[in-house]
C-alpha positions in Angstrom: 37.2 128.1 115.8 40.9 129.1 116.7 43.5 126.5 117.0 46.5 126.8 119.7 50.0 125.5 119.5 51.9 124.1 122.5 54.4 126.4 123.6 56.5 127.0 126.9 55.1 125.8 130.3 52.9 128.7 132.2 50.9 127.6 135.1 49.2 129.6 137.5 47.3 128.6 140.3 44.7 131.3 142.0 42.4 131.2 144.1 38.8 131.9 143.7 36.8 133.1 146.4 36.9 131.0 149.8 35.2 127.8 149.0 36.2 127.1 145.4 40.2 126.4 144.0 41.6 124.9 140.8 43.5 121.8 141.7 46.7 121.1 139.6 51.3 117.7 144.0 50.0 115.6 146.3 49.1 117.1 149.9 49.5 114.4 152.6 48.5 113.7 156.2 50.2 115.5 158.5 50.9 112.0 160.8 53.1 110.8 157.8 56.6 112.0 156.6 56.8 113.2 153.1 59.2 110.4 151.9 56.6 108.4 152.2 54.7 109.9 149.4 57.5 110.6 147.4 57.9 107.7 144.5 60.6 106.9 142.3 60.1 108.7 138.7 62.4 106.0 136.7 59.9 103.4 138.5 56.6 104.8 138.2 57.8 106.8 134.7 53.8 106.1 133.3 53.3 109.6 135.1 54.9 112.4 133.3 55.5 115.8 133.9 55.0 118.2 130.6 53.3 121.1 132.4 50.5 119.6 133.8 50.7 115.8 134.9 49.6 113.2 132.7 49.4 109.1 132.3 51.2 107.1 129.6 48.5 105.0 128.0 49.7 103.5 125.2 53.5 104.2 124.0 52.8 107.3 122.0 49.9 108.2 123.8 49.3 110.5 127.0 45.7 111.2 129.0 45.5 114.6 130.6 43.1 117.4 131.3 41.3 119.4 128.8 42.0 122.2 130.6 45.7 121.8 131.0 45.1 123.0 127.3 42.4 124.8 126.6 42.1 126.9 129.9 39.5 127.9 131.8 38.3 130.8 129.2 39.2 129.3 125.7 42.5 130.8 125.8 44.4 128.0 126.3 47.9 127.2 129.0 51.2 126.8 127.7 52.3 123.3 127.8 55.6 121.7 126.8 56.3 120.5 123.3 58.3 117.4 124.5 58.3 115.3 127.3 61.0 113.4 129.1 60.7 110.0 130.2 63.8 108.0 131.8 66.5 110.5 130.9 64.7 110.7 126.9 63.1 113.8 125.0 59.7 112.8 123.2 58.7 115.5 121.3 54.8 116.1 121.0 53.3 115.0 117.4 51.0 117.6 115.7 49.1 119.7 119.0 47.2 117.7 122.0 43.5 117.2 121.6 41.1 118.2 123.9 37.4 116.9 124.4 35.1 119.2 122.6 32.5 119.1 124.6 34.7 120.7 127.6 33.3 123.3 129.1 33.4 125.0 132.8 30.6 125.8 134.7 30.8 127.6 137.8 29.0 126.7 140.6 28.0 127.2 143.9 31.0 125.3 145.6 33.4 124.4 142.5 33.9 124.7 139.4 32.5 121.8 137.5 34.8 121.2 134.0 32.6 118.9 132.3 34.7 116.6 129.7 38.0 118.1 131.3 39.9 115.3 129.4 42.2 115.2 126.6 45.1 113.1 125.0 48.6 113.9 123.8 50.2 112.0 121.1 54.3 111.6 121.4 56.0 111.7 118.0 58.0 108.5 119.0 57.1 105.6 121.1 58.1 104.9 124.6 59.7 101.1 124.8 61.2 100.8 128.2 57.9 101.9 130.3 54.7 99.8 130.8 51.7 101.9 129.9 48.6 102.0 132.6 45.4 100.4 131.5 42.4 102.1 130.6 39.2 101.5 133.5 36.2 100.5 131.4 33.7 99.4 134.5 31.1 101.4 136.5 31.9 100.9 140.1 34.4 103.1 141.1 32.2 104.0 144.1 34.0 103.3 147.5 37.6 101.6 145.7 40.5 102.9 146.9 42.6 104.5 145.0 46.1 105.6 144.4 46.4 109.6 143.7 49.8 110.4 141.2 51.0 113.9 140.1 53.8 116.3 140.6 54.2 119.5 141.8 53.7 121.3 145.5 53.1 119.4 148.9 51.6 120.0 152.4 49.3 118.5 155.0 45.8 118.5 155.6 46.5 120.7 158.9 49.0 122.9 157.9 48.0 122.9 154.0 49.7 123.7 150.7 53.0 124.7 150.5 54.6 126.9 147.7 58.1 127.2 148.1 58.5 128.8 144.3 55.5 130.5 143.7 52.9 129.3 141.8 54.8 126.8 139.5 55.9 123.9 140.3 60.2 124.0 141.4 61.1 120.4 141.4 58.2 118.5 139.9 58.3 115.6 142.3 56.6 112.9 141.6 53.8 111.5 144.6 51.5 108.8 145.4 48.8 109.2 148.0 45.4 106.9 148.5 42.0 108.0 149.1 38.6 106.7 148.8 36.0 107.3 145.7 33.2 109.0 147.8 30.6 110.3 145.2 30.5 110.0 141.8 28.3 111.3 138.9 27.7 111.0 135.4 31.2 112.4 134.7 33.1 112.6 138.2 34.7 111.0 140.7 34.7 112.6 144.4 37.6 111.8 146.7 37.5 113.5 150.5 40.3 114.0 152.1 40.3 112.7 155.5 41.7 113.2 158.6 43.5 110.0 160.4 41.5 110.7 163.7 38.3 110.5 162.0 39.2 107.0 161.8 38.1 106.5 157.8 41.2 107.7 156.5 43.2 105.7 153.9 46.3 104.6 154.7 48.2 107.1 153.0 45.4 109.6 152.5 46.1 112.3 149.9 44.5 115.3 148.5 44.9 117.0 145.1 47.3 119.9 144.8 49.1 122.4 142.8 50.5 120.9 139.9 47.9 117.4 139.7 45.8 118.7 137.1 45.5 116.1 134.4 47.4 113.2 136.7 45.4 110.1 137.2 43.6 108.3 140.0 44.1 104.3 139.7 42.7 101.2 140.7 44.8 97.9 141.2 43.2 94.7 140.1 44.2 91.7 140.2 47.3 93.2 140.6 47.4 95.7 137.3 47.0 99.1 137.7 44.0 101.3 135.9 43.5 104.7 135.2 40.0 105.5 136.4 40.1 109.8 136.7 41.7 112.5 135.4 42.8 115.2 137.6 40.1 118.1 137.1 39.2 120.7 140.3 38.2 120.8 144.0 36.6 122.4 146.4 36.1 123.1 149.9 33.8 123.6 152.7 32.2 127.0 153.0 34.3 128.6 155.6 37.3 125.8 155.5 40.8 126.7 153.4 42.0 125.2 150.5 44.0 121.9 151.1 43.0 121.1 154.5 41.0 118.0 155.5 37.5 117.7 154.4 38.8 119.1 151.2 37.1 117.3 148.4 39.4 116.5 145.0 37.6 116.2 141.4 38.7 113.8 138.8 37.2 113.6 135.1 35.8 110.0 135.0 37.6 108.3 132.5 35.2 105.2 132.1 32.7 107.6 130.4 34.8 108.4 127.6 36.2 105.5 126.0 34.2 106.2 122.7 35.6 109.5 122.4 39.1 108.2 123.4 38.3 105.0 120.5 37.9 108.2 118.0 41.3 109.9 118.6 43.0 107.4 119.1 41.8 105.2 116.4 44.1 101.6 115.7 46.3 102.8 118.8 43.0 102.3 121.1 44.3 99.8 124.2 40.7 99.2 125.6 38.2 96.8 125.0 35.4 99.2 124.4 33.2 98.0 121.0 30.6 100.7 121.0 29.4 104.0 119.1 32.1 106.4 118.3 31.7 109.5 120.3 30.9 111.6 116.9 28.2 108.7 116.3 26.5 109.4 119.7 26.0 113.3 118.7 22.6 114.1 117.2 22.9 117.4 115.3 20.8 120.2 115.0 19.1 120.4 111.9 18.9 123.7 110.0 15.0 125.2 109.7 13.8 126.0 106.3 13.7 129.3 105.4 10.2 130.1 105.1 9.1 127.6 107.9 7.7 129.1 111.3 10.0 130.2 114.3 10.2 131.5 117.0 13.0 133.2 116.3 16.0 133.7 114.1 19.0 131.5 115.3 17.9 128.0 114.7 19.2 127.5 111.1 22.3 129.0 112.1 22.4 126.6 115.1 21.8 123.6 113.1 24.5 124.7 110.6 27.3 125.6 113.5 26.4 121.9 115.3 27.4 120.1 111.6 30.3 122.3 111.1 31.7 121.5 114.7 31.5 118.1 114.2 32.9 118.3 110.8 35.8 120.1 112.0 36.6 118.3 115.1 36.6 114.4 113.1 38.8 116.0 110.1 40.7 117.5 113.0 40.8 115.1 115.5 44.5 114.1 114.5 46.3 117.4 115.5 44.2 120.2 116.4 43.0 121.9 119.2 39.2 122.8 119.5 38.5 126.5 120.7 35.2 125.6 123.6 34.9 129.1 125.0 33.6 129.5 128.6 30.8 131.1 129.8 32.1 131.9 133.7 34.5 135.3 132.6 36.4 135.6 136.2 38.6 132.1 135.9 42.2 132.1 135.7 44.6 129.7 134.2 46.0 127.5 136.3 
């Protein structure tokens, strides 16, 4: 296992073939203005910019992407050591944690990141900002929701734009809607639609560069609720990137509350009362060494599956889990 440190921010964004993209601002429709999707930061300061975006969930706690961290390949993206929230530097404690189940799979329209979550621990706790709730429920399937992050703009006809390159220049914080459309066991599927299609949210938004890791929210009863994480996207064969029927990808965050309980441990916000993630693992065990097999990796499979989790809960508190990818031709973003 190798163990990275968070250094200086380095994002790239490329593009992978026509019908698959890695989603890291907010594009818009093309009916509405840009101020209207621009938000005030010192208002809304639960989002924060430290490379990637990210939620404030507790006051020394942030929730972001595991692969804001980690990478695509294992190699990890440079992220900043400190944030800044209202006009204040918060250094990062230790190094961010990512999920160590995370892994990226390519497939035939995206590229799925499952577990793409991870959390950031601040060395000092933020006072003057509310944090966002975590979403414990199950029926995130047709709520609208409220899309956050920073980074590039555009419109769903005319697309991204990229006025410095593949980075980020001002880190401008948005707000768009959109409507859960799919989800699955780990996922949350928002498409982005046009206003003449008549389905469109009122401020319908899309994922874009420099989302990765921000959340999607639900507003009950008047309190807001992270409910995704900002993974990936993809397109329609033959369609560009960022252009209605687009389809943005967010890590559901409802499904990880026991690994979340585990980091996190007395600094847990939620309600959840279950299993700890390492308690939901069932390890390999090790064959004995005369027994029958069918061939000559099982022992050493068994004894790699109690190491990991070994590792990961004496860990947990400050280290970065190496998952290596098996798709070879992804880029950071």
């Amino acid at each position: 296992m190798t163990y990275h440190k968070v250094g200086l921010v380095s994002l790239f964004a490329i593009f992978l073939g026509s019908n698959i993209f890695n989603a890291d601002a907010v594009i818009r429709r093309h009916d509405l203005d840009d101020s209207l999707y621009l938000m005030d930061q010192n208002e809304y300061a639960f989002n924060v910019y430290w490379g990637c975006s990210a939620t404030l969930i507790h006051e020394q706690w942030l929730l972001t992407a595991a692969h804001c961290i980690a990478g695509y390949d294992g190699s990890g993206i440079s992220t900043n050591d400190s944030v800044e929230i209202l006009d204040t530097t918060y250094l990062v404690e230790g190094e961010p944690i990512f999920h160590p189940g995370y892994v990226s799979i390519r497939t035939e329209q995206y590229d799925e990141r499952h577990n793409d979550i991870a959390l950031v621990k601040l060395q000092n706790p933020v006072t003057s900002v509310t944090p966002i709730k975590l979403y414990e429920g199950e029926d995130e399937l047709n709520q609208v929701i409220e899309i956050w992050g920073f980074g590039h703009s555009g419109n769903g006809v005319d697309g991204q734009i990229m006025p410095c390159g593949s980075e980020p220049c001002n880190q401008e914080l948005r707000r768009g809607t959109s409507r859960v459309s799919n989800i699955t066991s780990h996922e949350l599927f928002l498409n982005f639609k046009s206003p003449d299609s008549g389905n469109a949210t009122e401020f319908e938004a899309h994922i874009g560069n420099g989302d990765s890791g921000g959340g999607v929210m639900l507003t009950i009863a008047g309190v807001r609720y992270v409910a995704g994480v900002g993974s990936t996207a993809f397109v329609g064969v033959g369609n560009e990137p960022y252009l209605y029927g687009s389809t943005s990808v967010y890590e559901r965050v409802s499904v990880h509350m026991n690994w979340i309980k585990e980091v996190m441990g007395d600094d847990f916000p939620g309600e959840y009362s279950g299993p700890l993630y390492s308690e939901t693992i069932t390890p390999i065990m090790p064959v004995a060494r005369d027994a029958p097999s069918s061939g000559g990796g099982s022992a050493n499979l068994g004894l790699i599956a109690l190491l990991f989790i070994g590792s990961f809960l004496r860990k947990r508190k400050g280290a970065l889990i190496r998952i290596i990818k098996p798709i070879d031709s992804v880029d950071n973003v």
